[in-house]
GUDO-81508 format. One record per atom (N, C-alpha, C): x, y, z. Coordinates in steps of 0.2 Angstrom, whole numbers, plus 5000, padded with zeros to 4 digits. Each point is the difference from the previous one (the first is absolute). Layout:
XYZ...
//
This chain:
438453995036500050044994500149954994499750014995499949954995500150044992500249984995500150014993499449964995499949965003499649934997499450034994499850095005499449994992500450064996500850015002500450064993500449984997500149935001500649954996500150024995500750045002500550014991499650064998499450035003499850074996500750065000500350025006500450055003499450085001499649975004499650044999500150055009500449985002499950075005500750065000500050045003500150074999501049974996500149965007500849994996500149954996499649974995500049964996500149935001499949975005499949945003499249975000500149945001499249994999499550045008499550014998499450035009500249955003500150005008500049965005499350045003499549945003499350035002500149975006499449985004500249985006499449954999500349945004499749934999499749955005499249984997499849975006499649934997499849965005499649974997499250024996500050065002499350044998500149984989500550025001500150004992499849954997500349935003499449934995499449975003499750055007499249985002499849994994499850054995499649994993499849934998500749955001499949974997499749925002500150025009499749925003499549984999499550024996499349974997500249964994500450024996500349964995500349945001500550025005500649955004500049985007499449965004500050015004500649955006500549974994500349975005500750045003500349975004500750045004500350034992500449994997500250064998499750014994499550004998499950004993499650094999499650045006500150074999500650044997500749965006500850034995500050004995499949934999500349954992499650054994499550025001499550024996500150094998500250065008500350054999500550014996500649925001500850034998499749994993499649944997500050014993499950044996499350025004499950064997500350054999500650025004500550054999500749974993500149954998500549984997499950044992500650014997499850054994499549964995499750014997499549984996500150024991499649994998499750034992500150095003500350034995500050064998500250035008500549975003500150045006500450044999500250045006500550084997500749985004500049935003500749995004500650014994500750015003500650014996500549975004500349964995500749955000500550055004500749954999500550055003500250044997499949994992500250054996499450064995499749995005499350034999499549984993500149985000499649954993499349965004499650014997499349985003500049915000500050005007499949935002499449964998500149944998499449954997499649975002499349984999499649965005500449975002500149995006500049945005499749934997499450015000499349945000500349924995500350034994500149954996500749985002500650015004500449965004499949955005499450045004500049965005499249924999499950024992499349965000500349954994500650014997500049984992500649975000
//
């Protein structure tokens, strides 16, 4: 079970983020782009990180900030 694509929403019944169930099926999409060992992963988890205009929420429920200009700036 995985959180990776609900991070910080609290989007399931009890207010916790959705736990789905997790396979490698979910970064296949990406081994044409990434075709080395992990760069399918590398390529999914990023995709999942909060972004521009995302809907994740801090601890104190205040909308959390792109990620992107932390990790690049």
């Amino acid at each position: 079970m995985s959180t990776i694509e609900n991070y910080r929403l609290g989007n399931s019944s009890d207010g916790r983020d959705k736990a789905e169930s997790f396979s490698c099926e979910k970064f296949k999409q990406y081994r044409q782009a990434c075709p080395d060992g992990m760069g399918p992963w590398l390529m999914y988890w990023r995709q999942n990180f909060p972004g521009l205009d995302n809907k994740c929420r801090g601890d104190n429920g205040s909308a959390m900030k792109n990620w992107w200009p932390f990790l690049f700036y």
